[in-house]
HTML snippet that shows the backbone in 3Dmol.js (N, CA, C, O; Angstrom):
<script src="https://3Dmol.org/build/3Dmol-min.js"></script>
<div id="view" style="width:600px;height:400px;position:relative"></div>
<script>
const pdb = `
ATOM      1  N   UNK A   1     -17.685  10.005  -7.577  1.00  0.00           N
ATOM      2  CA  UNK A   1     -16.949  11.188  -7.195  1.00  0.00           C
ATOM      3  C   UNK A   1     -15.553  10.764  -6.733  1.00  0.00           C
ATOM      4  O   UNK A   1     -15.235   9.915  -5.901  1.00  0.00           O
ATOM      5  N   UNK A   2     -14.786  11.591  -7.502  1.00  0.00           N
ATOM      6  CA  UNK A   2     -13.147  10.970  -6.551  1.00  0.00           C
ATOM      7  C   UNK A   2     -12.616  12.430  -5.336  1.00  0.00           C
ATOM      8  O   UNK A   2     -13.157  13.491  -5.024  1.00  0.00           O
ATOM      9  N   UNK A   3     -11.636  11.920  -5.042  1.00  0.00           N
ATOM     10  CA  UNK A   3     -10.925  12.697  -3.897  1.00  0.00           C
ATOM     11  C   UNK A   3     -10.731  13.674  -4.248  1.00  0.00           C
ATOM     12  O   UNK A   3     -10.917  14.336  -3.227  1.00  0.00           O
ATOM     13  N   UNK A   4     -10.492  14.282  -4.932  1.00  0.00           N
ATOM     14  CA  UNK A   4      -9.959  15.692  -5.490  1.00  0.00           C
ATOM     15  C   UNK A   4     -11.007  16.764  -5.619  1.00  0.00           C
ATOM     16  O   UNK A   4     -10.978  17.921  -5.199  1.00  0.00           O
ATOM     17  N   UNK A   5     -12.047  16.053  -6.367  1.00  0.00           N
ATOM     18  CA  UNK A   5     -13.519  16.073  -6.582  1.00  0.00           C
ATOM     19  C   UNK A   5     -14.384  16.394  -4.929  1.00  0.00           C
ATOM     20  O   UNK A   5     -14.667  17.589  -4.845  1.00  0.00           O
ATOM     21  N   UNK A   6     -14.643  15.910  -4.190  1.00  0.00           N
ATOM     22  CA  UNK A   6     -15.256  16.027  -3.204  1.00  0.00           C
ATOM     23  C   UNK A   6     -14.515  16.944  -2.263  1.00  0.00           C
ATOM     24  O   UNK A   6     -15.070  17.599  -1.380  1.00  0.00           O
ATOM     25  N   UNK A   7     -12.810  16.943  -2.595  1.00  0.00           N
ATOM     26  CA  UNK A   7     -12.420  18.028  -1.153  1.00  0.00           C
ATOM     27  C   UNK A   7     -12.063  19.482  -2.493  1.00  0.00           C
ATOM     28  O   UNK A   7     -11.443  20.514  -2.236  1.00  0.00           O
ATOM     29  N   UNK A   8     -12.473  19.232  -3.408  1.00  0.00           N
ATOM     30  CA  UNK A   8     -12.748  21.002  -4.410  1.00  0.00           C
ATOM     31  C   UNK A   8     -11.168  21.423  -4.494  1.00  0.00           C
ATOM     32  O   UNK A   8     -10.589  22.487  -4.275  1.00  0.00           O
ATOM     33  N   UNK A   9     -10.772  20.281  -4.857  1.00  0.00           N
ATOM     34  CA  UNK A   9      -8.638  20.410  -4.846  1.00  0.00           C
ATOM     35  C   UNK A   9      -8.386  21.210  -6.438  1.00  0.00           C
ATOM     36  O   UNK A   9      -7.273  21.696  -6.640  1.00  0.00           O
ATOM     37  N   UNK A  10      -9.303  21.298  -7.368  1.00  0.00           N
ATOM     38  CA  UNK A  10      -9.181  21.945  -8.874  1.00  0.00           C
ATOM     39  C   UNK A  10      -8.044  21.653  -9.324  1.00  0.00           C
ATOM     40  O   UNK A  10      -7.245  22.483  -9.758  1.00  0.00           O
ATOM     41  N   UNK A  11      -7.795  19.981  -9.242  1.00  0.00           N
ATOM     42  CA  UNK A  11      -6.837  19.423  -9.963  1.00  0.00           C
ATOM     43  C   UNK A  11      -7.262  18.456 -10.102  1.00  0.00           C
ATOM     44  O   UNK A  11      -8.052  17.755  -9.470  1.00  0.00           O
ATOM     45  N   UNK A  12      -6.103  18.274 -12.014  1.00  0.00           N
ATOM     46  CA  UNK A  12      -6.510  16.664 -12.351  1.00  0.00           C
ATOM     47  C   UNK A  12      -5.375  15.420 -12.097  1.00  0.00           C
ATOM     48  O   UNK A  12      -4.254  15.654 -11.643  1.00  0.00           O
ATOM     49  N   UNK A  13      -5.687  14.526 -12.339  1.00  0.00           N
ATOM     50  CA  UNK A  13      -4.986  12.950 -11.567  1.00  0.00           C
ATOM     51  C   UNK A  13      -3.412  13.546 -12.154  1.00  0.00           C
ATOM     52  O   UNK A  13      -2.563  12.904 -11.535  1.00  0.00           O
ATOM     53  N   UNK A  14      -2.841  14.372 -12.959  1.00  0.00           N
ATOM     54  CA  UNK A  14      -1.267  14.690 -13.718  1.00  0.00           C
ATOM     55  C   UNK A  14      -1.054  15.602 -12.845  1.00  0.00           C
ATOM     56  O   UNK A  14       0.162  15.736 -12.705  1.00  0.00           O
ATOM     57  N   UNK A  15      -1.777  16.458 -12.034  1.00  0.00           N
ATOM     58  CA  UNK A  15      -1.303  17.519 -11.328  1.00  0.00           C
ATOM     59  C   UNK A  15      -1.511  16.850  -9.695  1.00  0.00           C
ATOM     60  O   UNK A  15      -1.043  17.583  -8.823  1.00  0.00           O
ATOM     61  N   UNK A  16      -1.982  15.899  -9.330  1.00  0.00           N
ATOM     62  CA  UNK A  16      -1.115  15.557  -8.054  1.00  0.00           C
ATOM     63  C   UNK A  16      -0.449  14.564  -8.020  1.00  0.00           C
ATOM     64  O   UNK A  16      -0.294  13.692  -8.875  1.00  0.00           O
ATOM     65  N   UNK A  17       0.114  14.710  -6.660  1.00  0.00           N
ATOM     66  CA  UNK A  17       1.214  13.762  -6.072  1.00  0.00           C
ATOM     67  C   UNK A  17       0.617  12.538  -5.826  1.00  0.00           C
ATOM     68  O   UNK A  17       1.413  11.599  -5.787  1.00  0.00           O
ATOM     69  N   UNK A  18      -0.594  12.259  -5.641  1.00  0.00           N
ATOM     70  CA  UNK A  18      -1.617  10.851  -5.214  1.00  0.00           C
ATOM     71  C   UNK A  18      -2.574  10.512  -6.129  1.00  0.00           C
ATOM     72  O   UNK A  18      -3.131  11.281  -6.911  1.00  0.00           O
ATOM     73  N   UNK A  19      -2.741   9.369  -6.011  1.00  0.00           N
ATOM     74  CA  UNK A  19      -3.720   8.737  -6.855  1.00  0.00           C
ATOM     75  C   UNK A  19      -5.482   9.501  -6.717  1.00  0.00           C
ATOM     76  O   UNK A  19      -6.155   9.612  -5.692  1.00  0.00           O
ATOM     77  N   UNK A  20      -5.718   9.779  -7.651  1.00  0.00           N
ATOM     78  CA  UNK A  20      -7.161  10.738  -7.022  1.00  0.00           C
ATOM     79  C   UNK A  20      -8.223   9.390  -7.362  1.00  0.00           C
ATOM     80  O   UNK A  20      -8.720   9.078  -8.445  1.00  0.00           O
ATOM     81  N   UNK A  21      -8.362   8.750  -6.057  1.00  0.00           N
ATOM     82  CA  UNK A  21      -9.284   7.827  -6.015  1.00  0.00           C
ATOM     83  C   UNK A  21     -10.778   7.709  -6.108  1.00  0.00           C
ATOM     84  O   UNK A  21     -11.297   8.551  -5.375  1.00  0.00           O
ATOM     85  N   UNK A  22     -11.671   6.958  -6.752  1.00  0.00           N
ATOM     86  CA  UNK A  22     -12.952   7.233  -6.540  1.00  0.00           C
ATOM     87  C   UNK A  22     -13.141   6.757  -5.054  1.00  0.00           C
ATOM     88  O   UNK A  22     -12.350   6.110  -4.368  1.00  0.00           O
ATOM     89  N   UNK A  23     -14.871   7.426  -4.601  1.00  0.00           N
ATOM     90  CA  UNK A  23     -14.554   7.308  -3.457  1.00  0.00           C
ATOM     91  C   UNK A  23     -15.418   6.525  -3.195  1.00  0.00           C
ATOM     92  O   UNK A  23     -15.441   6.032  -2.067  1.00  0.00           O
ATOM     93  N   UNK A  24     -16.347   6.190  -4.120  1.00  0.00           N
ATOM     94  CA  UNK A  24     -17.865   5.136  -4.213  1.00  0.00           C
ATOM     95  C   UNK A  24     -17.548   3.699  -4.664  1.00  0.00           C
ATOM     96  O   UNK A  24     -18.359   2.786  -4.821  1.00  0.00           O
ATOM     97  N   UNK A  25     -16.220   3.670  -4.842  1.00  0.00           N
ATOM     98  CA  UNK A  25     -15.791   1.622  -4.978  1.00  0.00           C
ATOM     99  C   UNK A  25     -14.815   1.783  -4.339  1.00  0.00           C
ATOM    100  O   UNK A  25     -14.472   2.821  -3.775  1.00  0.00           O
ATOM    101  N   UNK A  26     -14.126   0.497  -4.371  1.00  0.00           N
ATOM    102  CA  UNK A  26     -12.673   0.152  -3.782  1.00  0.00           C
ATOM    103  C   UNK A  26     -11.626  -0.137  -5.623  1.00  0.00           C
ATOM    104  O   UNK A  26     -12.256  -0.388  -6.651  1.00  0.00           O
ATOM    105  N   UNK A  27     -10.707  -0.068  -5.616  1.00  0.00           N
ATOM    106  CA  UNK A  27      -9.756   0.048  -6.977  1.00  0.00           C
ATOM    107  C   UNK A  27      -9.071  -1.101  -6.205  1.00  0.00           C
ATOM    108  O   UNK A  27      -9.129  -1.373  -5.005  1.00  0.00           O
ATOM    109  N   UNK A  28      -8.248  -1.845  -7.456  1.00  0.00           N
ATOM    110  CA  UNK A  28      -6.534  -2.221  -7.406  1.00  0.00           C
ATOM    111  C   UNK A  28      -5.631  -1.284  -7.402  1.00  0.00           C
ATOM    112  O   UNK A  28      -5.556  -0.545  -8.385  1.00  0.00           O
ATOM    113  N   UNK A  29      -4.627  -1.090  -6.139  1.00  0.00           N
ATOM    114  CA  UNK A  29      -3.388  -0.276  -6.482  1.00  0.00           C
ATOM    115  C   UNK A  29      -3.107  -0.852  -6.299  1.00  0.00           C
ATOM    116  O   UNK A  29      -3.599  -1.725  -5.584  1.00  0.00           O
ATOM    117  N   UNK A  30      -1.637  -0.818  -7.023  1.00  0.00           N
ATOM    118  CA  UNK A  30       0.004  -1.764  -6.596  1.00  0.00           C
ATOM    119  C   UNK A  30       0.936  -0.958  -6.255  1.00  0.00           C
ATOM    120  O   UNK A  30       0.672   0.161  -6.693  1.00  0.00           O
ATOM    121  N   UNK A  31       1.903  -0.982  -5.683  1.00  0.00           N
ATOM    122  CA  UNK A  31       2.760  -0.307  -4.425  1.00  0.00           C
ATOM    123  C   UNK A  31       3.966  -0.909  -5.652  1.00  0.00           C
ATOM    124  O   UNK A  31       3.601  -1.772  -6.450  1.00  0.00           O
ATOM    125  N   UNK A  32       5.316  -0.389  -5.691  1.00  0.00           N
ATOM    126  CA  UNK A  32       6.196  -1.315  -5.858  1.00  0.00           C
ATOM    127  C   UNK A  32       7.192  -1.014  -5.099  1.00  0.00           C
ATOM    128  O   UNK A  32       7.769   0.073  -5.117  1.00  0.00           O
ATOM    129  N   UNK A  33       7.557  -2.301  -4.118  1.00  0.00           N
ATOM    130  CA  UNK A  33       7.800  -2.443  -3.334  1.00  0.00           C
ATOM    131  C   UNK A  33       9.630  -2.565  -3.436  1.00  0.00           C
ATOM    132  O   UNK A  33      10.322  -2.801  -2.446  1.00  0.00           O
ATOM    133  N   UNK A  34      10.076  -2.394  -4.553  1.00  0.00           N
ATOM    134  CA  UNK A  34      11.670  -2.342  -4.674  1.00  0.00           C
ATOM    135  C   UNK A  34      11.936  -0.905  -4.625  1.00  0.00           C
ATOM    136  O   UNK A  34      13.005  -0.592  -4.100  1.00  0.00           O
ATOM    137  N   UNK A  35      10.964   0.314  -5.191  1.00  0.00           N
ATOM    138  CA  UNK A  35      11.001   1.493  -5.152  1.00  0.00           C
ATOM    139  C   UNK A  35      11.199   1.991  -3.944  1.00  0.00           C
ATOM    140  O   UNK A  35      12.100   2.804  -3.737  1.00  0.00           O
ATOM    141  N   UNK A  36      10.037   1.386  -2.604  1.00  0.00           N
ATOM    142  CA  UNK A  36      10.502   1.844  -1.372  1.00  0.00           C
ATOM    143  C   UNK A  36      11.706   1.458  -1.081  1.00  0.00           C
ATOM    144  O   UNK A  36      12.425   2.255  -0.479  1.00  0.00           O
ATOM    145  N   UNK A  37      12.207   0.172  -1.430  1.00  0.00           N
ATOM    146  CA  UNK A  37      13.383  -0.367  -0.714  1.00  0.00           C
ATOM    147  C   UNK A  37      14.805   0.851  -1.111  1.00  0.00           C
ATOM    148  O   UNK A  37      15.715   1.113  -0.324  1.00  0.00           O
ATOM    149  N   UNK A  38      14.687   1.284  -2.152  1.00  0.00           N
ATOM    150  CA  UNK A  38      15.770   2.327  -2.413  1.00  0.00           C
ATOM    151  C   UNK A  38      15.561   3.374  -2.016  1.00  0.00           C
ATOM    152  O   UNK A  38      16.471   4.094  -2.427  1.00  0.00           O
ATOM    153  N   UNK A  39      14.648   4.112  -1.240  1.00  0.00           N
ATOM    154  CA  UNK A  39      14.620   5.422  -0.714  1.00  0.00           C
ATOM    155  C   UNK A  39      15.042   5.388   0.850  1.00  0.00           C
ATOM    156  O   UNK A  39      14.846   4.525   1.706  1.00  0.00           O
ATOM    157  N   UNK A  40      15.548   6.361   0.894  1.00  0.00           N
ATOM    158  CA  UNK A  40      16.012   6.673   2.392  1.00  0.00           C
ATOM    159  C   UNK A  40      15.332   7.430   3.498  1.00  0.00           C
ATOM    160  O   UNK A  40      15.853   7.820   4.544  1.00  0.00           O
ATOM    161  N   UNK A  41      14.003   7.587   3.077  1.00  0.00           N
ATOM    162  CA  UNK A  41      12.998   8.492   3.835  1.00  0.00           C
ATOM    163  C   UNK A  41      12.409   7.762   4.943  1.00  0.00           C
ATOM    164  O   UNK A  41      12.239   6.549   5.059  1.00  0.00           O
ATOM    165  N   UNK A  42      12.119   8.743   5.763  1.00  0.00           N
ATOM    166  CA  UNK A  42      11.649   7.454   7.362  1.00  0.00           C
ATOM    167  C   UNK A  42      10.285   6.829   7.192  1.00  0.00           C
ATOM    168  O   UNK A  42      10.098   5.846   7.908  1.00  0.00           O
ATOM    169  N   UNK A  43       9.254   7.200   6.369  1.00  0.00           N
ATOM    170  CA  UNK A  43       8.560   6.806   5.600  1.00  0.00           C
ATOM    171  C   UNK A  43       8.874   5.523   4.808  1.00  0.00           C
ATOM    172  O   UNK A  43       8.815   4.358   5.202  1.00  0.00           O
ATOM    173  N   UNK A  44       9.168   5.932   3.783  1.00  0.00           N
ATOM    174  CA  UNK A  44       9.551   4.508   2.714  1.00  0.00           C
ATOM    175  C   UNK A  44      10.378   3.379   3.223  1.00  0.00           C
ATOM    176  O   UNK A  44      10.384   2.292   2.646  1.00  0.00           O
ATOM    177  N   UNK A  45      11.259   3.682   4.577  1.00  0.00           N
ATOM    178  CA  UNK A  45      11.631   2.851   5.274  1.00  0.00           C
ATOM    179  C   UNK A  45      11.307   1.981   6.319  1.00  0.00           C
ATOM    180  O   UNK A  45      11.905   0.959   6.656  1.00  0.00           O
ATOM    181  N   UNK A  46       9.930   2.668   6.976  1.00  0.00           N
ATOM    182  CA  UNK A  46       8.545   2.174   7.413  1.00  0.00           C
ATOM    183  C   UNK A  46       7.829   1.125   6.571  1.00  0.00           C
ATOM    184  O   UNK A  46       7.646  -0.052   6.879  1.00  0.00           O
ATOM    185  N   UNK A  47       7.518   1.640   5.649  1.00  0.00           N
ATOM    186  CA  UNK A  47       6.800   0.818   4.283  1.00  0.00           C
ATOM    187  C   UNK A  47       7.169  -0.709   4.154  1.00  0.00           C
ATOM    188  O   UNK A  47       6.517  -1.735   4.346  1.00  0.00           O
ATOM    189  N   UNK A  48       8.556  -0.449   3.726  1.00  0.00           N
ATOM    190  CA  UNK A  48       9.836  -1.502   3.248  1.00  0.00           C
ATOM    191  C   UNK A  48       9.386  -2.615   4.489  1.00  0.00           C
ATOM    192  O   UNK A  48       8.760  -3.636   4.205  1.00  0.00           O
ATOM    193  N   UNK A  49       9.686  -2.366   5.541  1.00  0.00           N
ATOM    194  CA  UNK A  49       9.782  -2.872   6.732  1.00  0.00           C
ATOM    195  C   UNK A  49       8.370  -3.792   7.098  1.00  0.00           C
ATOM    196  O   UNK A  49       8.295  -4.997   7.337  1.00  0.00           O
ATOM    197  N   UNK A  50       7.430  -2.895   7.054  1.00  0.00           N
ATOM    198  CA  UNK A  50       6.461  -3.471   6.606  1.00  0.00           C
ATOM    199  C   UNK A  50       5.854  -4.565   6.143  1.00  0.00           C
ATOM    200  O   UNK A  50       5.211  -5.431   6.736  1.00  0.00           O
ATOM    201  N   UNK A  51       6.258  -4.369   4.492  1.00  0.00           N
ATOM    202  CA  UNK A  51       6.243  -5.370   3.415  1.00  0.00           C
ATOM    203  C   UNK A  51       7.149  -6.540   3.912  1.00  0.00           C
ATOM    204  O   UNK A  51       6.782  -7.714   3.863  1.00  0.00           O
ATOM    205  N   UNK A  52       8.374  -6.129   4.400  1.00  0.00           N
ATOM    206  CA  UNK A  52       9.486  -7.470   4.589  1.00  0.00           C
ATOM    207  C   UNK A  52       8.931  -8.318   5.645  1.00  0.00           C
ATOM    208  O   UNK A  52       9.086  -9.538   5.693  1.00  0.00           O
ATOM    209  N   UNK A  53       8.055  -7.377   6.774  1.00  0.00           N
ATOM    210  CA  UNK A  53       7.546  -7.997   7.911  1.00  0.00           C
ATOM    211  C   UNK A  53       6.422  -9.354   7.657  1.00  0.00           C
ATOM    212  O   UNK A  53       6.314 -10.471   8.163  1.00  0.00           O
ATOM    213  N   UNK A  54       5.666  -8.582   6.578  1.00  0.00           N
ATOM    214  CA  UNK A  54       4.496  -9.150   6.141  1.00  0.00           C
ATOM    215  C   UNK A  54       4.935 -11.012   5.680  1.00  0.00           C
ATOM    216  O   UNK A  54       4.677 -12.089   6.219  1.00  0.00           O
ATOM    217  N   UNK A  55       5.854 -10.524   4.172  1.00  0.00           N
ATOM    218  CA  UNK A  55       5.781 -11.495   3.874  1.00  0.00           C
ATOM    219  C   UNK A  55       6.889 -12.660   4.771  1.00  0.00           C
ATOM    220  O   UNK A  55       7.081 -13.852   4.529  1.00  0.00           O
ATOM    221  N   UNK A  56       7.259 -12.122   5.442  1.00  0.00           N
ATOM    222  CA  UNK A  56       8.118 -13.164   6.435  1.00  0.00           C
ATOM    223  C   UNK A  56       7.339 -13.722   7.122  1.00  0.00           C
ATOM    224  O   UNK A  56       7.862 -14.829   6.991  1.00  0.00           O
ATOM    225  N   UNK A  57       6.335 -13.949   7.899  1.00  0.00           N
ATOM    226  CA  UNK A  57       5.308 -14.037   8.100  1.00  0.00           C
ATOM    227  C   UNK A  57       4.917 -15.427   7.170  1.00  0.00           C
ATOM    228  O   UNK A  57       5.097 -16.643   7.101  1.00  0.00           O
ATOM    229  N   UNK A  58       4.312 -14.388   6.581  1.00  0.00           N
ATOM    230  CA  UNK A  58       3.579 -15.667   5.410  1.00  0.00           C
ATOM    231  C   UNK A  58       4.551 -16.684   4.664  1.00  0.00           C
ATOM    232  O   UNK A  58       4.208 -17.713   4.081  1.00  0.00           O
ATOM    233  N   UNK A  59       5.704 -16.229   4.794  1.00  0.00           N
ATOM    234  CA  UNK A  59       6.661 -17.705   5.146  1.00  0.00           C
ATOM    235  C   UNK A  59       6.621 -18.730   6.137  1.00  0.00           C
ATOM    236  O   UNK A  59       6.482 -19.952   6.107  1.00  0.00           O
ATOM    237  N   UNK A  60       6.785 -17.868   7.024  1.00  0.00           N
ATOM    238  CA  UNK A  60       7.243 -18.737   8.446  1.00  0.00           C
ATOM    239  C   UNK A  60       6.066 -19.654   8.544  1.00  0.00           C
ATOM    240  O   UNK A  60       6.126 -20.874   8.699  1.00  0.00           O
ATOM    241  N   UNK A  61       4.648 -18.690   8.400  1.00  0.00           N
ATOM    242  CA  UNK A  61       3.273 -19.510   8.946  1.00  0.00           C
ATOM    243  C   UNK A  61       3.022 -21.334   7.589  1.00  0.00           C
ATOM    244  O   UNK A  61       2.729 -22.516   7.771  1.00  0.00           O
ATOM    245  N   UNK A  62       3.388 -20.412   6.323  1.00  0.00           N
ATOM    246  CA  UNK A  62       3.888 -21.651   5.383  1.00  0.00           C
ATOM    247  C   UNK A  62       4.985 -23.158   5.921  1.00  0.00           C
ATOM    248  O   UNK A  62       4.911 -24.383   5.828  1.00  0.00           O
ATOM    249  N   UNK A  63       5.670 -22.438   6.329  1.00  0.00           N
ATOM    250  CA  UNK A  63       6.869 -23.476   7.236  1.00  0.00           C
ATOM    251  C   UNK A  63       6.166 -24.244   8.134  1.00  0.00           C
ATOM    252  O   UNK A  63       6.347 -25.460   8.206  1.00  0.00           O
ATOM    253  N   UNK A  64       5.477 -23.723   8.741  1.00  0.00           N
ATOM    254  CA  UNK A  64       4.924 -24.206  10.126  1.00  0.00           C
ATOM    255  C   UNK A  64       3.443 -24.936  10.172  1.00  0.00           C
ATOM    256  O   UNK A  64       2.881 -25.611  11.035  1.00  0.00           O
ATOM    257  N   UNK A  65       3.122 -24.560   9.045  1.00  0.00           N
ATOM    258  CA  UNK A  65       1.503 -25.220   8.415  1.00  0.00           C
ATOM    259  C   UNK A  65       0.742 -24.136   8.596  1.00  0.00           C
ATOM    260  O   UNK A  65      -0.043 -24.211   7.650  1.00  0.00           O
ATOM    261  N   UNK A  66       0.478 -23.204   9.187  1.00  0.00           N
ATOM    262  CA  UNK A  66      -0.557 -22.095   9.437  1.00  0.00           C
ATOM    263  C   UNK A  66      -1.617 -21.894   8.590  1.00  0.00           C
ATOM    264  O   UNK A  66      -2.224 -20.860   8.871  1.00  0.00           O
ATOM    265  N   UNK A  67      -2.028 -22.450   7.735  1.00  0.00           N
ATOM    266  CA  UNK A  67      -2.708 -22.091   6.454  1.00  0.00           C
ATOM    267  C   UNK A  67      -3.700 -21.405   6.846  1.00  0.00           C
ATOM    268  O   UNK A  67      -3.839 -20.422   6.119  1.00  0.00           O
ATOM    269  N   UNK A  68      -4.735 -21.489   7.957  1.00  0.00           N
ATOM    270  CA  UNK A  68      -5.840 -20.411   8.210  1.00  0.00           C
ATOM    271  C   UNK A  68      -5.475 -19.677   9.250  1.00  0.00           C
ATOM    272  O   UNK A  68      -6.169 -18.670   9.392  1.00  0.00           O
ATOM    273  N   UNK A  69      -4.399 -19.866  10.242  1.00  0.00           N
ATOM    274  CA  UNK A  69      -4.565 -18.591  10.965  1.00  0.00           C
ATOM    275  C   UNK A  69      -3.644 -17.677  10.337  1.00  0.00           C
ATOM    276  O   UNK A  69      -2.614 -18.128   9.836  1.00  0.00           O
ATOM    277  N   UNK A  70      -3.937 -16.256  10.303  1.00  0.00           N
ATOM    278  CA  UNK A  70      -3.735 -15.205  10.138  1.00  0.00           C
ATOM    279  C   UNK A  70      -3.448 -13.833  10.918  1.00  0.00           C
ATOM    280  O   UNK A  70      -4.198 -13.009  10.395  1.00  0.00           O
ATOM    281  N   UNK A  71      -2.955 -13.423  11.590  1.00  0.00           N
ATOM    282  CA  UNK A  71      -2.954 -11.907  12.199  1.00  0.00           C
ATOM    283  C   UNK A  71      -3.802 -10.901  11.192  1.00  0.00           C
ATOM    284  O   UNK A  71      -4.577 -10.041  11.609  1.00  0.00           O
ATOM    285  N   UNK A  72      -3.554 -11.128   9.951  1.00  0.00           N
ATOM    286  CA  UNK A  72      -3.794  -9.961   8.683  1.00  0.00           C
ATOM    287  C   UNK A  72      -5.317 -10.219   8.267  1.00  0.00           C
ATOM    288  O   UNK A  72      -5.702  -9.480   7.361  1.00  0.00           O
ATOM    289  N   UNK A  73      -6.311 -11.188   8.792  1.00  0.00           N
ATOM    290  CA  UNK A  73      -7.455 -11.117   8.328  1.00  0.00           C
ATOM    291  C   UNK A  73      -8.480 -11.225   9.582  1.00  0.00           C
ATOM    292  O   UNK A  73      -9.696 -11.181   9.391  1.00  0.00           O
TER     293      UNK A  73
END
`;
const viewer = $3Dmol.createViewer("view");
viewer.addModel(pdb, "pdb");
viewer.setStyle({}, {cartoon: {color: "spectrum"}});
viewer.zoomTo();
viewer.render();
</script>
């Protein structure tokens, strides 16, 4: 059953704005992450921030040897 499906939205995956996910597995989505970087919404600028946070991070901890500790797991 996906999302659309279970909350009785009588639309298909072309008529919304979101991915109509199943709700009985987990999927791959991919984000693309240059798309947020060009929007100006306080949202997508959240996102951006985010992502930049993340992988800075997984630099720095690279730099520094960190290989198993993590905040993110």
């Amino acid at each position: 059953m996906r999302f659309s499906s279970f909350f009785n939205l009588g639309k298909r995956q072309n008529e919304l704005d979101f991915v109509d996910i199943p709700l009985d597995t987990d999927i791959q989505l991919f984000i693309d992450p240059y798309a947020l970087s060009t929007r100006n919404d306080r949202f997508a600028i959240e996102c951006n921030n985010i992502i930049v946070n993340f992988f800075q991070r997984v630099i720095d901890d690279i730099k520094n040897g960190n290989f198993v500790k993590s905040p993110f797991l």
